[in-house]
N, CA and C atoms as a LAMMPS dump frame, in Angstrom:
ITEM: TIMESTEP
0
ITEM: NUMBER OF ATOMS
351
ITEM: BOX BOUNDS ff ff ff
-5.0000000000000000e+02 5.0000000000000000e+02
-5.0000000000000000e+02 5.0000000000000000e+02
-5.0000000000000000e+02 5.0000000000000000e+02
ITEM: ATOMS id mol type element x y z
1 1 1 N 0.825 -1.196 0
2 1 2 C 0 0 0
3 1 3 C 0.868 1.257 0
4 2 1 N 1.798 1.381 0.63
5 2 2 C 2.959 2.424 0.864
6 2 3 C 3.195 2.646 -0.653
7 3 1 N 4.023 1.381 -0.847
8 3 2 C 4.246 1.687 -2.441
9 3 3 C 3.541 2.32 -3.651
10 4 1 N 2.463 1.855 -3.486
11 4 2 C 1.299 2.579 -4.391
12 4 3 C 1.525 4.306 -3.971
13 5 1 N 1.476 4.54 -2.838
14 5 2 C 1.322 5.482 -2.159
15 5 3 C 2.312 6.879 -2.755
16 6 1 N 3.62 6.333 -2.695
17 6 2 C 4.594 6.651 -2.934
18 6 3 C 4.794 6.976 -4.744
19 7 1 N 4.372 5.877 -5.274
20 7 2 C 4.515 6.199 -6.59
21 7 3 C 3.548 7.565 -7.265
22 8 1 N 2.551 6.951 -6.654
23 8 2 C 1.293 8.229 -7.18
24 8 3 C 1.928 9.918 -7.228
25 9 1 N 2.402 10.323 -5.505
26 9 2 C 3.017 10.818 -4.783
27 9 3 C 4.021 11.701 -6
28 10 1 N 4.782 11.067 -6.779
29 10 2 C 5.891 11.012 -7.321
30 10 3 C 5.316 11.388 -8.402
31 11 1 N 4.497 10.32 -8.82
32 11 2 C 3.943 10.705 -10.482
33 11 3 C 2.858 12.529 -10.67
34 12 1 N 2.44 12.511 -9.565
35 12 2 C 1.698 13.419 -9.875
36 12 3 C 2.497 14.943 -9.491
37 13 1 N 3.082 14.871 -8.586
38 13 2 C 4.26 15.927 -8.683
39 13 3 C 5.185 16.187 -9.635
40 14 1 N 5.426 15.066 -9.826
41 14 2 C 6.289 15.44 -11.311
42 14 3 C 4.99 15.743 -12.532
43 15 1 N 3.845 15.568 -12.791
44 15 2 C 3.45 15.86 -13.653
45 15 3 C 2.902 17.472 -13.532
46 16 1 N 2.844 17.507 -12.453
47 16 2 C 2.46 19.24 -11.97
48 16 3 C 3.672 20.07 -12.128
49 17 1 N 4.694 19.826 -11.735
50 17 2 C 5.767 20.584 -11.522
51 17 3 C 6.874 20.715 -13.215
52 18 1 N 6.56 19.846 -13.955
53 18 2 C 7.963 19.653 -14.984
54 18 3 C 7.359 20.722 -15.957
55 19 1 N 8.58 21.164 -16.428
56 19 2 C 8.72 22.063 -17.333
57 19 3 C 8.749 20.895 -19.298
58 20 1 N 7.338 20.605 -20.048
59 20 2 C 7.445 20.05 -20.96
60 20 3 C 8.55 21.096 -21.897
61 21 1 N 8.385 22.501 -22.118
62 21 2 C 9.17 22.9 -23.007
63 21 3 C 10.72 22.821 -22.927
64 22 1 N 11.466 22.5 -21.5
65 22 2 C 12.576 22.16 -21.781
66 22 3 C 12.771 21.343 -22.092
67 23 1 N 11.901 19.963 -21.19
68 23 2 C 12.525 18.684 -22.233
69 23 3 C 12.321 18.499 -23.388
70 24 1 N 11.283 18.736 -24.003
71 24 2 C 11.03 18.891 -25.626
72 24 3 C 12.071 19.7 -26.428
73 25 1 N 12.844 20.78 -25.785
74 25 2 C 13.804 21.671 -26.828
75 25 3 C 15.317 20.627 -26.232
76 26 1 N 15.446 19.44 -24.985
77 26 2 C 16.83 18.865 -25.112
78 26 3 C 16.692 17.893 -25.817
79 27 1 N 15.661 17.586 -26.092
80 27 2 C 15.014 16.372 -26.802
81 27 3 C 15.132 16.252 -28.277
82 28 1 N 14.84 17.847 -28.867
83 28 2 C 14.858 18.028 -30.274
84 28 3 C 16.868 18.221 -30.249
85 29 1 N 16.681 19.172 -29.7
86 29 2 C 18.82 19.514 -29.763
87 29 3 C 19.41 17.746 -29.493
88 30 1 N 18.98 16.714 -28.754
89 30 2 C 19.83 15.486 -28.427
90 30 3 C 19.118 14.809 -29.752
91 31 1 N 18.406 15.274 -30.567
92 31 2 C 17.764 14.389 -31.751
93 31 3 C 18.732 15.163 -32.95
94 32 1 N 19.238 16.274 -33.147
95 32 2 C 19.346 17.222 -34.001
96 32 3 C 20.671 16.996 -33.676
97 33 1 N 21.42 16.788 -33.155
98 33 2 C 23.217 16.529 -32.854
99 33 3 C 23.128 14.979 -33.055
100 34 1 N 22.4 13.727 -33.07
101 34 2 C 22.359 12.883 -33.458
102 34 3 C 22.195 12.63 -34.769
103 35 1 N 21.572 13.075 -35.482
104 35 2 C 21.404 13.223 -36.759
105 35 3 C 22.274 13.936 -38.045
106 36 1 N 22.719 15.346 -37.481
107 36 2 C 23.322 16.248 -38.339
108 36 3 C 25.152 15.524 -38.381
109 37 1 N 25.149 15.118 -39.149
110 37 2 C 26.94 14.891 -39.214
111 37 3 C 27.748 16.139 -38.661
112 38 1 N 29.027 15.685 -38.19
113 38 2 C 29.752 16.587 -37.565
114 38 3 C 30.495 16.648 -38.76
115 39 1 N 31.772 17.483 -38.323
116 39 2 C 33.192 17.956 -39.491
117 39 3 C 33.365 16.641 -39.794
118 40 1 N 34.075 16.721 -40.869
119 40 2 C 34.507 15.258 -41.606
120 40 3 C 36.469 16.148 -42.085
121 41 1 N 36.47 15.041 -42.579
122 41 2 C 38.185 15.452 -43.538
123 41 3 C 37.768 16.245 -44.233
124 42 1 N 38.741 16.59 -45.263
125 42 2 C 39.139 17.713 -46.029
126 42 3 C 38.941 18.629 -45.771
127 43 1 N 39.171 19.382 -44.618
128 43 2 C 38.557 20.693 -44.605
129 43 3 C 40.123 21.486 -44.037
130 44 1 N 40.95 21.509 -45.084
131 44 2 C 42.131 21.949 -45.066
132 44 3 C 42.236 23.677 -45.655
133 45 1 N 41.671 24.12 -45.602
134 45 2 C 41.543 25.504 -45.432
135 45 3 C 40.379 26.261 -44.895
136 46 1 N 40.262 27.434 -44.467
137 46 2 C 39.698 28.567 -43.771
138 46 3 C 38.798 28.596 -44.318
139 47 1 N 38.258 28.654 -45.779
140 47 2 C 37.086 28.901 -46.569
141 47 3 C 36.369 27.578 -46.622
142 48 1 N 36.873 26.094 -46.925
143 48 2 C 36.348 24.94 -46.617
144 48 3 C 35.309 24.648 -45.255
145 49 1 N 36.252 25.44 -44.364
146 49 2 C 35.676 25.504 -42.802
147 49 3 C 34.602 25.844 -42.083
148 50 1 N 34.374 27.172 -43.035
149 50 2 C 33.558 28.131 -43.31
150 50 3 C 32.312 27.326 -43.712
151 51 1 N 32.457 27.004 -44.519
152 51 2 C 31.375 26.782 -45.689
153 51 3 C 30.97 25.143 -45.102
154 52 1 N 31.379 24.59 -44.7
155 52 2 C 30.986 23.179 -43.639
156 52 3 C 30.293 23.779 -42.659
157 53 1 N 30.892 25.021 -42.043
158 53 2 C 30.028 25.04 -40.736
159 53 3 C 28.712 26.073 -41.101
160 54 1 N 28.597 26.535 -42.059
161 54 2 C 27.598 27.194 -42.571
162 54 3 C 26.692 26.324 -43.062
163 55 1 N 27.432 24.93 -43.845
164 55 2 C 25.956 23.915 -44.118
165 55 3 C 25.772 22.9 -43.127
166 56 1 N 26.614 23.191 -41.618
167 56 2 C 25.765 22.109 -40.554
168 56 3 C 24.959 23.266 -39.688
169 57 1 N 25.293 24.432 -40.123
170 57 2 C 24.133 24.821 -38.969
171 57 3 C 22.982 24.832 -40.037
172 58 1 N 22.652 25.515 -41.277
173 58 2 C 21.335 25.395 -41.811
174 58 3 C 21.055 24.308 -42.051
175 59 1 N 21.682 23.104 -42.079
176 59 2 C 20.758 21.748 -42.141
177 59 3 C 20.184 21.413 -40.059
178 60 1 N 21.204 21.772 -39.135
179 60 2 C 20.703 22.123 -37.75
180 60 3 C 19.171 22.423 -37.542
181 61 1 N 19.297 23.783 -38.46
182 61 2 C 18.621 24.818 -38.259
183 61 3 C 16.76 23.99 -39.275
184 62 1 N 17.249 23.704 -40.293
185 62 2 C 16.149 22.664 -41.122
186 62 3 C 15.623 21.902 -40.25
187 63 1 N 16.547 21.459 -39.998
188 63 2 C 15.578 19.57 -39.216
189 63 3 C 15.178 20.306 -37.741
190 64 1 N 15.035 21.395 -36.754
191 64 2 C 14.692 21.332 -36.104
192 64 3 C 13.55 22.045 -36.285
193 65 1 N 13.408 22.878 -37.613
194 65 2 C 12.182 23.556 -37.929
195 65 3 C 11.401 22.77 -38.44
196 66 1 N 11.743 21.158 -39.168
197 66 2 C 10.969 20.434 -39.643
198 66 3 C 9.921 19.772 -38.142
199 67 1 N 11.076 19.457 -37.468
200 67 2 C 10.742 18.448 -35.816
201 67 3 C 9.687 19.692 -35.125
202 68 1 N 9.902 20.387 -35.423
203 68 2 C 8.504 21.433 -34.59
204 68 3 C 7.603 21.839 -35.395
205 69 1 N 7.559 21.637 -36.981
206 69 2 C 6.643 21.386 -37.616
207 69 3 C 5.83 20.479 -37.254
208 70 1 N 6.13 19.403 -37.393
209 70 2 C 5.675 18.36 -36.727
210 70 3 C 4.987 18.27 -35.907
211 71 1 N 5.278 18.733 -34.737
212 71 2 C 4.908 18.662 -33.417
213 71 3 C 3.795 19.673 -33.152
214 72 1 N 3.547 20.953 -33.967
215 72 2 C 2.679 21.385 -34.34
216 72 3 C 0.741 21.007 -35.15
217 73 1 N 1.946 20.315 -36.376
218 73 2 C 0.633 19.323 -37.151
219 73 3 C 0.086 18.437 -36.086
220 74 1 N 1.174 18.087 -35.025
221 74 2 C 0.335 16.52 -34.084
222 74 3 C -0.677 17.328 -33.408
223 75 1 N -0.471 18.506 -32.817
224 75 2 C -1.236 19.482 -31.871
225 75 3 C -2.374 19.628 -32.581
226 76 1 N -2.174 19.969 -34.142
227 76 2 C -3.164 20.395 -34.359
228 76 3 C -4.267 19.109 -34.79
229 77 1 N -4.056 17.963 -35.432
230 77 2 C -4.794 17.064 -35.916
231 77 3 C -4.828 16.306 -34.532
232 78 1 N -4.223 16.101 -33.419
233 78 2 C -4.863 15.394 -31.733
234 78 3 C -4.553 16.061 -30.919
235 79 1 N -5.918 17.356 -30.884
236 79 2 C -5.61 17.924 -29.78
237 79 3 C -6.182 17.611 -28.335
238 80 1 N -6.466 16.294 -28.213
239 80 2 C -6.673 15.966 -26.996
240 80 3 C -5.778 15.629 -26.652
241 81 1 N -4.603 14.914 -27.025
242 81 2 C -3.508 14.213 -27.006
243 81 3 C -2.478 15.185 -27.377
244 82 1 N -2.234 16.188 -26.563
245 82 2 C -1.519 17.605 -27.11
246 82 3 C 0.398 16.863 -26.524
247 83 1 N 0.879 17.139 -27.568
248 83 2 C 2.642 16.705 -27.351
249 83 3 C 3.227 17.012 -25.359
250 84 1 N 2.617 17.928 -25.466
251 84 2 C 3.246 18.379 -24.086
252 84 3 C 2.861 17.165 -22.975
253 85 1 N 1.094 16.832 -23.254
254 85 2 C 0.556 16.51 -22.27
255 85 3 C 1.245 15.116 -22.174
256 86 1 N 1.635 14.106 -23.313
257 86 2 C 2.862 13.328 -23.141
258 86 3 C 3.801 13.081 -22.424
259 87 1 N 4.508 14.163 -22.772
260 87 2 C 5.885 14.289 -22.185
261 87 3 C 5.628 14.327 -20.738
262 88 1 N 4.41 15.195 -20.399
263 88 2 C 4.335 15.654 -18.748
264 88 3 C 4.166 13.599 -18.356
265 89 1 N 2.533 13.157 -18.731
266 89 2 C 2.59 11.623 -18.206
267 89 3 C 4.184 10.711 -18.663
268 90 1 N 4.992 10.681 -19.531
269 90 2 C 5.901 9.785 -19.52
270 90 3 C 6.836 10.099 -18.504
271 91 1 N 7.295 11.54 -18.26
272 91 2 C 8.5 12.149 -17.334
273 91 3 C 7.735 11.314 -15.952
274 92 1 N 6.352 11.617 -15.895
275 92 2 C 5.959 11.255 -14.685
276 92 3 C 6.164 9.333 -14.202
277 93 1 N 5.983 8.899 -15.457
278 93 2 C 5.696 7.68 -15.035
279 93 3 C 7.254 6.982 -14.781
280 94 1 N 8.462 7.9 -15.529
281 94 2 C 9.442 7.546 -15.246
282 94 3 C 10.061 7.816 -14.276
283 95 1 N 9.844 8.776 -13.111
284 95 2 C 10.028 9.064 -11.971
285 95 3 C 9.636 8.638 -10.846
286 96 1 N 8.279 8.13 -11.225
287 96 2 C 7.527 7.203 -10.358
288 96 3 C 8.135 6.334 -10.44
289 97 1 N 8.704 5.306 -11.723
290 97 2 C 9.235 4.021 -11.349
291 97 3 C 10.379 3.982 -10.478
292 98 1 N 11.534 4.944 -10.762
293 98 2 C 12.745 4.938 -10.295
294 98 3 C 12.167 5.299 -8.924
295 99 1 N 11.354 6.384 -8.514
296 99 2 C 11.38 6.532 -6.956
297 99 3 C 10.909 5.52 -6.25
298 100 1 N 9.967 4.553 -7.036
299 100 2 C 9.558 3.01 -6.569
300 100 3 C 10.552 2.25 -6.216
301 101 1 N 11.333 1.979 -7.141
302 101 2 C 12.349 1.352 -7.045
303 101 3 C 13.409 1.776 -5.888
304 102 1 N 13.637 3.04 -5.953
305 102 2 C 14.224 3.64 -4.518
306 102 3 C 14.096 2.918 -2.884
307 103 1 N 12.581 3.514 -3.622
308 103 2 C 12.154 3.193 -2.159
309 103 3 C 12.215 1.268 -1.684
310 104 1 N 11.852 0.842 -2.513
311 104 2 C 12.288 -0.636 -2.442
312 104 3 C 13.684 -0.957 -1.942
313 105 1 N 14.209 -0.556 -2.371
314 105 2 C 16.164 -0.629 -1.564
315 105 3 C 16.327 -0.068 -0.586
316 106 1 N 15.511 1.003 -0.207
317 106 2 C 15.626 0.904 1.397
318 106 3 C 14.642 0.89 2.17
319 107 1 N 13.637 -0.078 1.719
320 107 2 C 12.716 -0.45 2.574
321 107 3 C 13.056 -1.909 2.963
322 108 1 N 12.934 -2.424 4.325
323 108 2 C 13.385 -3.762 4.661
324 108 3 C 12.11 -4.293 4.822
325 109 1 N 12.297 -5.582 4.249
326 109 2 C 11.195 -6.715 4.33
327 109 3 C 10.659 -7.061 5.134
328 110 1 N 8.7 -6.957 5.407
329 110 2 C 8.073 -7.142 6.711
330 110 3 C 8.34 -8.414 7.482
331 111 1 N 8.996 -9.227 6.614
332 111 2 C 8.524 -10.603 7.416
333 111 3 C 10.145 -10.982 6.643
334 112 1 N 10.544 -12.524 7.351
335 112 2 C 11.587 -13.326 6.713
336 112 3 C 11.109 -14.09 5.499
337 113 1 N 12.255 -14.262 4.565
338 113 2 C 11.828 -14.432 3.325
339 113 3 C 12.106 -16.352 4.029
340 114 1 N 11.003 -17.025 2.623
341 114 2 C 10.321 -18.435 3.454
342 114 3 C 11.991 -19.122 4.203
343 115 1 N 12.769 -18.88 3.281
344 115 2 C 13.736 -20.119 3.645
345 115 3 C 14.68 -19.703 4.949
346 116 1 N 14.719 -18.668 5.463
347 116 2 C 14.955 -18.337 7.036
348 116 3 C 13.961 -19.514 8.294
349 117 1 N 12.663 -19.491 7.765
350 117 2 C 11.322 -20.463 8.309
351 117 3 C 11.684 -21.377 9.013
């Protein structure tokens, strides 16, 4: 019963309290540095350098305007099911587990387990 107790506890504070727009903008930036290739070879002069880092930020700059496109169209075609309101129940349910789990490691067992008996 504790446990239940505890998780709820957890889940619903975290769903009141979290900020969806940050994790959604580390979410798109940890999706958008996964995706965009970094420097490669040849880039043996100043103007090469240039011109690489000018086409990783506008392809950066593309795919994260595409990823909030997106996330827009979802808003708009399920807006009961609005992106944020997601993120708030998953953050929650993942906090709940781990603080479950917490609490399990330092909670000691009511009774001896059978083979002590």
């Amino acid at each position: 019963m504790d446990v239940l107790v505890v998780g709820q506890i957890t889940f619903w504070y975290t769903v009141c309290e979290i900020s969806p727009t940050a994790v959604v903008d580390k979410l798109i930036q940890f999706l958008v540095d996964l995706t965009v290739p970094g420097r490669g070879a040849g880039e043996s002069t100043w103007l090469q350098r240039q011109v690489r880092t000018l086409e990783q930020t506008t392809e950066r700059a593309s795919l994260e305007f595409q990823i909030r496109r997106f996330l827009r169209a979802w808003d708009y075609h399920f807006p009961e099911i609005h992106h944020e309101l997601i993120v708030r129940y998953v953050t929650g349910a993942l906090v709940s587990i781990a603080a479950t789990s917490l609490y399990h490691s330092f909670r000691r067992p009511s009774r001896p387990p059978l083979a002590y008996r």
